[in-house]
N, C-alpha and C positions, 0 to 999 in steps of 0.2 A: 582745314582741308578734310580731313578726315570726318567731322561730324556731318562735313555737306556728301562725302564720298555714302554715309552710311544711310542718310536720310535720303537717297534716292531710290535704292532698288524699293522704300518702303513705299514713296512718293506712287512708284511704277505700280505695286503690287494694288496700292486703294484707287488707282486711277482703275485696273481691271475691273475691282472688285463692282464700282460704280458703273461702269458700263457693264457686264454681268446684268444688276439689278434693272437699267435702265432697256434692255432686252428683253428680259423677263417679263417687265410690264407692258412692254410692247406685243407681245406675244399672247398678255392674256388679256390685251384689249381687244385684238382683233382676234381670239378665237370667243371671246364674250358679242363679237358681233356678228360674229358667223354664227350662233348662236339665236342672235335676235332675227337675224336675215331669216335663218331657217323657220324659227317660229311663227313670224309673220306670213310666210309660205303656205305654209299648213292650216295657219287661221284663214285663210283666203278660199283656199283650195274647200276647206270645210264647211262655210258659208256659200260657196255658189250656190246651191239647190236654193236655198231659203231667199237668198235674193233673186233667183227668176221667179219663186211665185210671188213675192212680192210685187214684183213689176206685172205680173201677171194681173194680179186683185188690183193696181193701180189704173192700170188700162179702163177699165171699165166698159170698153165696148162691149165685149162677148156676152151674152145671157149666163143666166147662170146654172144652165141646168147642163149648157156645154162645160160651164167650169167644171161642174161636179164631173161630167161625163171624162173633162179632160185631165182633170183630178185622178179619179180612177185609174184611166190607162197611164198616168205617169206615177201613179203609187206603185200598179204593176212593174210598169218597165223598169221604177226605180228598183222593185221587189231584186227582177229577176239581171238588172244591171249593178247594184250592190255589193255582189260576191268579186266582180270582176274588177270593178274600180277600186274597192279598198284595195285590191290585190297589190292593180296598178300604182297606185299612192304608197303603200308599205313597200311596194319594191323600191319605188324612185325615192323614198324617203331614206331606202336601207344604200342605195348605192350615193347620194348625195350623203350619208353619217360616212361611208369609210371613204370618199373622199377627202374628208373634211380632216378625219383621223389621220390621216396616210399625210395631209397636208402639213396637220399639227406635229407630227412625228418629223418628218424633214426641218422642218424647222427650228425642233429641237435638238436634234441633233447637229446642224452646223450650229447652235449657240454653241452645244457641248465640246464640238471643235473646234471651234474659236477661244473658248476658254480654256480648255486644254492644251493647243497649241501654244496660247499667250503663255500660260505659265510656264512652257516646256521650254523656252523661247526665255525668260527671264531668269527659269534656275540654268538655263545652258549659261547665258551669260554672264552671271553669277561665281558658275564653276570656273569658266575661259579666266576670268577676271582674278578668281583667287590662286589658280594654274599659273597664270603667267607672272603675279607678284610673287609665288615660291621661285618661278625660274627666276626671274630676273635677281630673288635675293641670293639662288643658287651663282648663277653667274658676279655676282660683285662679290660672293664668298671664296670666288678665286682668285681674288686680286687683295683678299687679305691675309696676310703672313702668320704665322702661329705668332710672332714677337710682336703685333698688333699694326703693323705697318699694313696701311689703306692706301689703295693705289685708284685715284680719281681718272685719274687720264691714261689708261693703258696705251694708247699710242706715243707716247712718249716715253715713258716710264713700265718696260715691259714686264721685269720680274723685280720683285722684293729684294733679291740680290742685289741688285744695281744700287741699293741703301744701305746695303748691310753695314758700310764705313760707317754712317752717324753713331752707329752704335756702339763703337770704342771709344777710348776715352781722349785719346789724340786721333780724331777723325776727320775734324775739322783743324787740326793743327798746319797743315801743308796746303791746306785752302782759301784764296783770295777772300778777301773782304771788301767788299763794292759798296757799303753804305751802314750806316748808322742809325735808326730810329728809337721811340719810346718804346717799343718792346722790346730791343736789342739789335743784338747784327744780321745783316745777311750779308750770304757768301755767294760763291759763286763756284763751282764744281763741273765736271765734266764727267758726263756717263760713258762707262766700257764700250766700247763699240760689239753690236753685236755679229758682226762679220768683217773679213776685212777688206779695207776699201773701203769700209762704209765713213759717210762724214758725220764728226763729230758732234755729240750735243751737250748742249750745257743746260745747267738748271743754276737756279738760283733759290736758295736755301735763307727760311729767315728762322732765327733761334729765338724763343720765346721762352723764358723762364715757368718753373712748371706752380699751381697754387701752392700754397702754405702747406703742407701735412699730405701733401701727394707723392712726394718721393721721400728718403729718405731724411729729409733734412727734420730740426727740432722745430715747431709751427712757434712754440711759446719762448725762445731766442729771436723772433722777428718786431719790428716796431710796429704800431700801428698805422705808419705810412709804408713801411714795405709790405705791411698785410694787403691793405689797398694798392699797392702796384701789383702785386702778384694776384688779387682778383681781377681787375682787370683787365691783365694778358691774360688771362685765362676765358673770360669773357670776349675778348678778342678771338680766342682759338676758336669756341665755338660757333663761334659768328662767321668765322671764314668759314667751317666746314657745314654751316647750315645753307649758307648762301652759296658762294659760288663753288663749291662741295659739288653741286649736283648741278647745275646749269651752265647752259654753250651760250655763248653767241662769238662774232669774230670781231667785238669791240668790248671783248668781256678777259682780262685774263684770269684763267680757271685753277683751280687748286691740284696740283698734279698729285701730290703726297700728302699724307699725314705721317710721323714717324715720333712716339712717343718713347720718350725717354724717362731715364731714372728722375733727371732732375733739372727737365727738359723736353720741348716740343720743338720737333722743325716743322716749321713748313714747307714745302716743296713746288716749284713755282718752274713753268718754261724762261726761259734768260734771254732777255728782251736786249741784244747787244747797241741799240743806238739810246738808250737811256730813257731819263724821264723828259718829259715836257716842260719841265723846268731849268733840266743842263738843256735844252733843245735852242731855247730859245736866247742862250748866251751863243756870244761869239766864239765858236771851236780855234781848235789852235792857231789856224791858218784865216782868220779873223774874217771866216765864213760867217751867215745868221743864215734862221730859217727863212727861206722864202714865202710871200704871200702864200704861193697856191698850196704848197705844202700846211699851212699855217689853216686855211679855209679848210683843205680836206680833213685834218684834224679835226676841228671842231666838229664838222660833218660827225665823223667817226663817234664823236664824244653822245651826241645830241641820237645815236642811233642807239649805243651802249642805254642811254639813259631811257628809253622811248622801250627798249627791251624791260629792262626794269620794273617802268613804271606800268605799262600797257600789258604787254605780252605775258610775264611773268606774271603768277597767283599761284600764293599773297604776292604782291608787287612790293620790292625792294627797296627801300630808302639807304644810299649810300654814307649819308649826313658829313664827308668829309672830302667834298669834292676840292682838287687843289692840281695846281701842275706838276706836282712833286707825285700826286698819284696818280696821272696818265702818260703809261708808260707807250715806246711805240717800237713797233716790231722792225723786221726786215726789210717790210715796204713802206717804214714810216706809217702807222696804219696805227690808230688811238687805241690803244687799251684801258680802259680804266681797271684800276688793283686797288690794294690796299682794303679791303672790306672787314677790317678788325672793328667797326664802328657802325656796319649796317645791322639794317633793322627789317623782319618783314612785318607789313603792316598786314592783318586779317583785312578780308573783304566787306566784315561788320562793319567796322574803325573809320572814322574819318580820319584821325589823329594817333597821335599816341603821345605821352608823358613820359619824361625823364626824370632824374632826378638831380640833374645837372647836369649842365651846357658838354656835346660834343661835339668838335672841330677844332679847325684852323682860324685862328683872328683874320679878319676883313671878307673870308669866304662865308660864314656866318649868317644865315638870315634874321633880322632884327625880330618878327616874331617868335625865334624860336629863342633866342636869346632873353625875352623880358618874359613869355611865356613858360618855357620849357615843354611847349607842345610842337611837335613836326611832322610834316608832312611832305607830299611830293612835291610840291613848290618849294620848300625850304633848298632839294636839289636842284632845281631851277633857279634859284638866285644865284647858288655855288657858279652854277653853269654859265651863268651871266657874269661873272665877275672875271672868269677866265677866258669869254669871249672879249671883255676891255683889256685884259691883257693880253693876248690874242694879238688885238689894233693897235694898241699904246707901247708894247714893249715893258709897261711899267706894275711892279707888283703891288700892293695893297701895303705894304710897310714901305715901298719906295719915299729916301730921302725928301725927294722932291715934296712931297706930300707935307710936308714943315713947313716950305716957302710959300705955299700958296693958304690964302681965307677959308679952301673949300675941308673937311671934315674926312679925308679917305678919296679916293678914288673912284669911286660911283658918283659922291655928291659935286667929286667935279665933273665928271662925264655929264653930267645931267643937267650941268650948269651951262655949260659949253655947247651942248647939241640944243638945249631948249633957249640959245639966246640965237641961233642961226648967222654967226655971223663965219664968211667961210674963209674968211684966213683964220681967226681963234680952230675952227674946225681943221684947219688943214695941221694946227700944231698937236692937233691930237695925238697922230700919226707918228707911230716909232717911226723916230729917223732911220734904222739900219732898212726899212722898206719902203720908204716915201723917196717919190720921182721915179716910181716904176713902172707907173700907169695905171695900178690899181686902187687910186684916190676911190674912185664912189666906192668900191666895193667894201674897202675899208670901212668908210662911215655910215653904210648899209648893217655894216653887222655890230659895228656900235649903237648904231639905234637899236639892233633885237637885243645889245646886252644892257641897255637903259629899260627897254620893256621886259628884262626877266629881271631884273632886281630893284621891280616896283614895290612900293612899299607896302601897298596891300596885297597878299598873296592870292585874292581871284582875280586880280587887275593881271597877274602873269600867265603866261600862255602856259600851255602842257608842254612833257617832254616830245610829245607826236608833230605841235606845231611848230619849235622851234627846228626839228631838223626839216620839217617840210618849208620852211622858209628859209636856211640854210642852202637848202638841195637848190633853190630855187636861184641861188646866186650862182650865176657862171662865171669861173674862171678862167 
């Protein structure tokens, strides 16, 4: 971003410079032809006399004694009309040069202010532009704390204060634990209220251990597999704070905090109280499941998240770990996708990029990227596809089921079953906890878009723009 941000005002400046040049020569074409105009004028104007007596001696009628006669009196009259015509001529000659001059000068001078304005007009912009990245770094320098606490989402998250707990050493000891992953725990915590009356918020906190020889600890007491886990949450952090660090959307969840510790990082997250998409789609206590339409507007949700991503966003985002464990959903049931310890931005150069080995969730995975180790925006389009069959099936990608049956995973039997058309095998597609509800086609409407996003060839699949625009298109 930065080399393309720098390579334009240059862009701007030689585009001037070239119009400049291309004025200038326009300018001295047509004062080179007011030039020849003028000349020709003069040669004309100086040649009459010679060419009436030509035509005179051409005639031939007259005698010639009248020629000479007539000769004479027009040697005279030329004698004594001579003084009076040059005059005429040097005058009209002198008021046709200082128009031409006066013409040549105006001209010049709106080039001069053309050019002078453009420049004035490019360093003003220039200035506005370097102005407002001091402001703006002025303003995100108050939402960081001297103890180095970054505060991403000032509306949620107003002062440093309201973190200051992580930073003891029983801080998180009186704090819920809501879940387990490969980088650690998160918790789950509740901010001061900042008046009273006001209703409560919660955040949710995930603990990342800090790299080898960053806090206190000995780096050369560690094995060589804990060296490797501790670069990789580390690698994680900064992928959170590169990525959704800095960018909104309302199918994005954003990084509220950064709180670096001795021997430790939290992250700091809004607290998404109905869960992931993965407890969503189990039966709740009361042996509730999600409903269709609920079930459609998510994906909705997902397919917008990703369309930001991939389209809107530059560099544009690659998730690489798309999975229902990471789409979490708010208060209105409303798709979040998180989890971004594993994305990548792709440069606008890039078609690709290279790893050095496979990241993801087994069965989410797209198969080029796994024989390859090259990914791209399609690779999270298949992810996207695989959680749209789960979506319609109820069934996840390590589902038991998947031992009984010939077919290879759960795609290769979706694939099986919709390209043999036969509509009772289709109709078993369908998670029982939603079939006989009367949303059969719709169902196997979005089964087909998630057969067409986890085609095998990655230009055979659609963009993240047209699966929600065919999403949007299904009414529930």
């Amino acid at each position: 971003m930065a080399p393309a941000a720098s390579r334009s005002p240059l862009l701007v400046v030689l585009l001037l410079a070239v119009a400049l040049v291309l004025l200038v020569s326009a300018v001295e074409c047509y004062s080179g032809h007011h030039d020849v105009a003028r000349s020709s004028a003069v040669a004309r104007r100086s040649g009459l006399g010679s060419g009436q007596y030509v035509r005179h001696r051409r005639t031939g009628a007259v005698p010639h004694r009248y020629v000479l006669a007539e000769s004479r009196n027009s040697t005279r009259n030329s004698n004594h009309s001579s003084p009076a015509g040059s005059n005429a001529t040097s005058s009209g000659e002198e008021q046709q040069g200082r128009h031409h001059r006066g013409h040549r000068h105006r001209v010049r001078n709106w080039i001069i202010g053309f050019v002078v304005g453009s420049l004035t007009g490019v360093i003003s912009g220039l200035a506005m532009s370097v102005l407002f990245r001091l402001a703006l770094n002025c303003l995100r320098g108050l939402y960081r704390s001297k103890s180095g606490t970054v505060i991403f989402t000032p509306k949620l998250i107003k002062r440093a204060e309201h973190l200051a707990f992580l930073r003891k050493d029983d801080g998180l000891a009186s704090v819920a634990v809501i879940g387990r992953g490969g980088c650690g725990e998160v918790y789950k915590a509740q901010l001061p209220p900042e008046a009273e009356g006001e209703e409560p918020r919660f955040i949710a906190i995930k603990k990342i251990k800090n790299r080898a020889g960053d806090g206190r600890g000995a780096q050369n007491n560690l094995s060589d597999e804990e060296s490797r886990l501790l670069d990789k949450w580390t690698r994680q952090i900064q992928s959170e704070i590169r990525t959704v660090g800095h960018i909104r959307h309302r199918n994005l969840l954003p990084l509220a905090a950064h709180v670096p510790g001795t021997d430790c990082h939290y992250l700091v997250y809004e607290f998404m109280k109905n869960g992931s998409l993965h407890n969503a789609l189990k039966p709740n206590a009361g042996g509730e499941v999600l409903p269709w339409p609920a079930r459609l507007r998510i994906a909705v949700g997902i397919a917008a998240g990703l369309e930001y991503l991939h389209v809107s966003q530059r560099p544009q985002i690659i998730h690489r770990d798309l999975k229902p464990s990471n789409i979490l959903l708010d208060d209105d049931m409303e798709a979040r996708i998180a989890d971004f310890g594993l994305a990548r931005a792709i440069p606008d150069s890039n078609t690709h990029m290279t790893t050095s080995n496979v990241a993801g969730t087994l069965g989410y995975i797209a198969p080029e990227y796994h024989q390859t180790l090259k990914f791209t925006a399609k690779c999270d389009v298949y992810s996207f596809g695989v959680i749209l069959a789960v979506l319609g099936t109820g069934k996840e990608p390590t589902d038991p089921f998947f031992t009984q049956v010939d077919d290879v995973g759960i795609i290769m039997w979706l694939r099986r079953v919709i390209k043999d058309g036969n509509p009772a095998a289709q109709a078993e597609l369908i998670d029982d906890a939603i079939a006989g509800a009367g949303y059969e086609e719709q169902i196997l409407l979005v089964l087909r878009i998630a057969v067409f996003c986890t085609a095998d060839d990655p230009k055979e699949r659609p963009t993240a723009k047209d699966v929600r625009c065919m999403l949007s298109q299904i009414k529930s």
